[in-house]
C-alpha positions in Angstrom: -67.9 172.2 97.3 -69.7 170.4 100.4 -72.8 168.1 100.1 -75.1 171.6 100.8 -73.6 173.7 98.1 -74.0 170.6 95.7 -77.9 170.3 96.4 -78.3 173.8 96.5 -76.5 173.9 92.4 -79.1 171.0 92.0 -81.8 173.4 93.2 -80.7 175.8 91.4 -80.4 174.1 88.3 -83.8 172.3 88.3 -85.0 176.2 89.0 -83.5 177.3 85.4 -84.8 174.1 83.6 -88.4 174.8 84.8 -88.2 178.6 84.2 -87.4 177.7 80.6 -90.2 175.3 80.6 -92.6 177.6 82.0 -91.7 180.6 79.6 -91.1 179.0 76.1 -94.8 177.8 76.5 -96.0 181.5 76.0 -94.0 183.0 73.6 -90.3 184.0 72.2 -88.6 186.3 73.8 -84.8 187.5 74.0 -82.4 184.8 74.6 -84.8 181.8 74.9 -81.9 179.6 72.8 -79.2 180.2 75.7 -81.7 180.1 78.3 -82.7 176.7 76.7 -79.2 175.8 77.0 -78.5 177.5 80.2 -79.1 174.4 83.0 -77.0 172.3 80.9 -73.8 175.0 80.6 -74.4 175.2 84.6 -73.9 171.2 84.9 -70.5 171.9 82.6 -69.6 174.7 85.6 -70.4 172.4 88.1 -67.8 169.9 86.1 -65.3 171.7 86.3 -65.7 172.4 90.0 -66.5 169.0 91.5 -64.7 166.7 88.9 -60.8 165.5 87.8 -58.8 164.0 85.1 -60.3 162.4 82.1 -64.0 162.9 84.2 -63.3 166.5 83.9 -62.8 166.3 80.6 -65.4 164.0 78.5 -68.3 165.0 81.1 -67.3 169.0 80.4 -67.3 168.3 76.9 -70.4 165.9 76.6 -72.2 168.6 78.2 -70.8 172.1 76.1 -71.7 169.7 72.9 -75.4 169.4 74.2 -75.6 172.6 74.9 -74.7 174.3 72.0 -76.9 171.4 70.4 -79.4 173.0 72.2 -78.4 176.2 70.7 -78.6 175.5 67.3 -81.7 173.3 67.3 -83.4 176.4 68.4 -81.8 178.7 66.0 -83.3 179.7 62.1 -80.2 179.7 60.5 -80.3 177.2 57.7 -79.4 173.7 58.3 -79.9 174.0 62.0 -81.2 170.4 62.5 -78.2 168.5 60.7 -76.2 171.0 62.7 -78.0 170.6 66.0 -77.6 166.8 65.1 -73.9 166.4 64.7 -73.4 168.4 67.9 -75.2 166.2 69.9 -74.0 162.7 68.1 -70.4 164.5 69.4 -71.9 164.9 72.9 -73.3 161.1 73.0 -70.0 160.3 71.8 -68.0 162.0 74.7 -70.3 160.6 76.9 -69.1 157.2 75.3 -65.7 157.5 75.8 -66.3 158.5 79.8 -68.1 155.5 80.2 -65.8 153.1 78.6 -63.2 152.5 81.0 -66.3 151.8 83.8 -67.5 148.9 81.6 -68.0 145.3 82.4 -69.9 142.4 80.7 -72.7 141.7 83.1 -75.7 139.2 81.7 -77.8 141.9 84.3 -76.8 144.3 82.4 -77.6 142.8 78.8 -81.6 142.5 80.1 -81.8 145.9 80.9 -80.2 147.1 77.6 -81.9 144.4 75.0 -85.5 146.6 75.8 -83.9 149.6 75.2 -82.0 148.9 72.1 -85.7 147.5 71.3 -87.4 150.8 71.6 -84.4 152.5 69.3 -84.9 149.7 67.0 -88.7 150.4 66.7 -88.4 154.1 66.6 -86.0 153.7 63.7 -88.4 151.5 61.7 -90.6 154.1 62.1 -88.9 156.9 61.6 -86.6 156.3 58.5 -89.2 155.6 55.6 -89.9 159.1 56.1 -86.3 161.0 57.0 -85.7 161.0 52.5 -82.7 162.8 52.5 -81.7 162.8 56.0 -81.7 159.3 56.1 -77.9 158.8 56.8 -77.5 161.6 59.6 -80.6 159.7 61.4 -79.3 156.7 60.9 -75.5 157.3 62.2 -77.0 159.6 65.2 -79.2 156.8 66.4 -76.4 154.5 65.9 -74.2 156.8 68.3 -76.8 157.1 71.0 -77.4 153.3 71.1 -73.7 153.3 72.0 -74.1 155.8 74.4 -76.7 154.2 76.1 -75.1 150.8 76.3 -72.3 151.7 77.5 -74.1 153.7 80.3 -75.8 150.5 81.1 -72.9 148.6 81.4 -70.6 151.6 83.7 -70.6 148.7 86.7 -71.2 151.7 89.3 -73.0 151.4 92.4 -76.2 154.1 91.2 -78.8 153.3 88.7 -78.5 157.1 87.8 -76.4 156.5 84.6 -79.1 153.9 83.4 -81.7 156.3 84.0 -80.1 159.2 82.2 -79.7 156.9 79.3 -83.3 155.7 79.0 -84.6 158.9 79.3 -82.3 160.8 76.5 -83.4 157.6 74.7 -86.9 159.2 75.3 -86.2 161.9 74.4 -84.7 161.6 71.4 -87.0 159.4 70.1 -90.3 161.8 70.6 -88.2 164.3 68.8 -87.8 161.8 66.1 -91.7 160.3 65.8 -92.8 164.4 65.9 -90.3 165.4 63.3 -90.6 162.9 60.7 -94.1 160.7 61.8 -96.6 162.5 63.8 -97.0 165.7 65.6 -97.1 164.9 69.4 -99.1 166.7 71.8 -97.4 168.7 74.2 -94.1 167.4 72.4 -91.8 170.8 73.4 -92.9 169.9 77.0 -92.2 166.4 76.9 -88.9 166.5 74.6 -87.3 168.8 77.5 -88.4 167.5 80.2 -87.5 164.2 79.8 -84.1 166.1 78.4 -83.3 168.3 81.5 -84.0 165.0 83.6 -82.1 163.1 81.2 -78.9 164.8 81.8 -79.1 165.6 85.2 -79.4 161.7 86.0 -76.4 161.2 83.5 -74.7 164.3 85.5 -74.7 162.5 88.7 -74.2 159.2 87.8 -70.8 160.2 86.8 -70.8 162.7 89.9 -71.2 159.6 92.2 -68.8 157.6 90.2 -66.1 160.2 90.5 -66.3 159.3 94.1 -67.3 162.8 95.4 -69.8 161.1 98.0 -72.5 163.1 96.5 -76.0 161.8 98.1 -79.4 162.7 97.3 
C-alpha cells in the first residue's frame, strides 16, 4: 500500500468516525453498535495489510478487542458494561504486550508519565466510593490501562503519536468513568468518542511508524 492509499484509509476512516458521531446524536437506528465499531475494525484491516510479525498480531488483536468492546457497551443485553469492560482491559492488555519489547527507562519519559498516572490516580479517588459492587472490575481495568499507557510512554520511538494515543484513551476513559458513577457530563457521548476515535488512531500510527512503513502525515 503506498503513502496515497494509506492517507486516503486515514480519510476514509476519520469519514466513518464522524458519520457515527454525526448520526448517534439524533437517534437509533439499525446497526449504530457496528457502525460505532466500524472505524476501529477498518484500522484492524488496515493491520493486517500494512503490518508483520508479532506487530501484526497484538495491534490486530488490541484493536478487534476494542471493537467488540465497542459492541457490547452499546448493546442491552444484561451485563453489557462488565462485558464491555473485560473486552477492552484485554485490548489495553494487547496493546501492552506490543509495546513491551520498544521499552526503555528514560527519566524523560518518567515526567511525562507521573501526570498522567496522576490524572488516573484522581479519577480513581473519585470514582470508586461510588462503583459498590463494581469496585473490583474498576479497579483491575484502571490498573490495566495505567500499564497500557506507561508503557506507550516509554516505546523509545521516534513519534510522539503513541504518547498521544495514550493520554487521550486515558481521557477517555476517564469521562466515561466520572459520567457513569459521579456526574452526568454534558455532551459526554460526543466527547467519550471523540477523544476515542482520536485516541486510537494516534495509537494506530504510532505503531504504524514504528513498524518502519515510512508512513508520514
Amino acid at each position: 500500500m503506498n503513502r496515497q492509499n494509506i492517507r486516503f484509509s486515514m480519510l476514509f476512516y476519520w469519514l466513518l468516525a464522524i458519520s457515527y458521531l454525526l448520526l448517534s446524536q439524533f437517534y437509533p437506528y439499525a446497526l449504530q453498535a457496528l457502525h460505532k465499531a466500524g472505524p476501529i475494525l477498518f484500522l484492524a484491516i488496515l493491520t493486517g495489510l500494512l503490518c508483520s510479525g508479532r506487530l501484526r498480531l497484538w495491534l490486530a488483536m488490541a484493536l478487534l478487542f476494542s471493537a467488540t468492546g465497542d459492541i457490547l457497551l452499546a448493546s442491552t443485553i444484561e451485563n453489557s458494561f462488565i462485558f464491555g469492560l473485560l473486552s477492552f482491559a484485554v485490548a489495553h492488555l494487547c496493546y501492552a504486550v506490543g509495546f513491551w519489547p520498544w521499552c526503555r527507562w528514560s527519566n524523560k519519559a518518567l515526567l511525562k508519565a507521573l501526570p498522567l498516572v496522576g490524572i488516573l490516580l484522581v479519577v480513581l479517588l473519585l470514582v470508586l466510593p461510588h462503583t459498590a459492587e463494581l469496585r473490583l472490575p474498576v479497579l483491575v481495568y484502571m490498573g490495566i490501562i495505567s500499564l497500557m499507557a506507561v508503557l506507550a510512554i516509554f516505546s523509545q520511538v521516534q513519534t510522539p503519536y503513541l504518547f498521544i494515543g495514550a493520554f487521550l484513551f486515558v481521557i477517555s476513559d476517564s469521562l466515561i468513568a466520572v459520567n457513569k458513577f459521579v456526574i452526568p457530563l454534558p455532551a459526554q457521548h460526543l466527547l467519550v468518542m471523540l477523544t476515542y476515535y482520536l485516541a486510537q488512531y494516534y495509537l494506530f500510527l504510532g505503531c504504524i511508524k514504528q513498524g518502519n512503513t515510512h508512513v508520514r502525515h
